[in-house]
N, C-alpha and C positions, 0 to 999 in steps of 0.2 A: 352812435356811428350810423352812417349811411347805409343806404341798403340800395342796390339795382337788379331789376329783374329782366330775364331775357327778353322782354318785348321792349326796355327800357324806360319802366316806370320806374319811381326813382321816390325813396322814404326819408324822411331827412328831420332829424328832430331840432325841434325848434332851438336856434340861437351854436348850434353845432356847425362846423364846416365840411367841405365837401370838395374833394375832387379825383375830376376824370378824366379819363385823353380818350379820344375817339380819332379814327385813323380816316381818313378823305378816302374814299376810293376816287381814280381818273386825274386826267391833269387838271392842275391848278395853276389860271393862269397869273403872272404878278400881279399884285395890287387886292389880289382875292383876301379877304375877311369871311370869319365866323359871326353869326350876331345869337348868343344864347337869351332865348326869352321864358319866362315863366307868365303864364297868363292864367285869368280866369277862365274865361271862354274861351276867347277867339284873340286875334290878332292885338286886336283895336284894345281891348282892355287888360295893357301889361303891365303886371307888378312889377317886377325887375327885368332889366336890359342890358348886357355886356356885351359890348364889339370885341372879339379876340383875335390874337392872327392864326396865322398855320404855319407850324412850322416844323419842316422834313413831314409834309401829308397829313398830320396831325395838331387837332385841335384840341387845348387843353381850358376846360370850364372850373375853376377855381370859386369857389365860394367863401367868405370869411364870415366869422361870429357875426362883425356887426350886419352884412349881409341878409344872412338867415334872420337873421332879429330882427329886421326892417320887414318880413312878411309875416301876416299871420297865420296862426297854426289853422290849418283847411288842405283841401283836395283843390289844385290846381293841372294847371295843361303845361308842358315846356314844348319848345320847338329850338330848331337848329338852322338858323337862313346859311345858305353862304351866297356872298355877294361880293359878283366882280363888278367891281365901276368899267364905263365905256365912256370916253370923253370923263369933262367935269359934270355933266348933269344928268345922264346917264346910268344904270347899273342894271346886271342881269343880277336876277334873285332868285336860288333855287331854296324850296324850303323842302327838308331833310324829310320830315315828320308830316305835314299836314297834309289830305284834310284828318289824318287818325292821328293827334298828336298824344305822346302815353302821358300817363300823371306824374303830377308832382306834388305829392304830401307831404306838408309841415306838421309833423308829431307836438304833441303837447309835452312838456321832459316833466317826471315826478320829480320831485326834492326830496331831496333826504330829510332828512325829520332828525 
């Protein structure tokens, strides 16, 4: 099972699922997206990438088995963009979390024996 702590770092054992809703504060204007990233460091080196919508102010991050089992078990970053487009080539990007994005650890699961 998951785990999330009040500054929103987040424990996740490996090959398990996960989900959360988190609520927008302000308006949102149409066409706005969530984009949920898990990274190593920084931006640039993302493990996993979900565009979500919002819906009624809220943003929900679903993870699945194969998901989770697609990264490996380590101490990563996640962040939260949301991003309105402006025209087609365009988009404002606010990121939620960065530059103090919290962690996201992938647990190693024992087996049973």
């Amino acid at each position: 099972m998951f785990k999330v702590d009040p500054r929103g770092n987040i424990v996740l054992p490996w090959g398990d699922t996960m989900l959360v809703s988190l609520k927008i504060v302000g308006e949102i204007p149409e066409g706005t997206v969530a984009v949920f990233a898990i990274c190593r460091r920084t931006r640039e080196d993302t493990v996993l990438e979900k565009e979500l919508g919002i819906v009624d102010g809220r943003v929900t991050i679903a993870l699945t088995n194969e998901e989770s089992e697609s990264i490996e078990v380590g101490r990563y970053h996640w962040d939260l963009r949301i991003v309105t487009r402006i025209g087609e080539t365009k988009a404002n990007v606010i990121s939620v979390y960065a530059p103090n994005m919290p962690t996201f650890e992938v647990k190693e699961v024992a087996a049973d024996v």
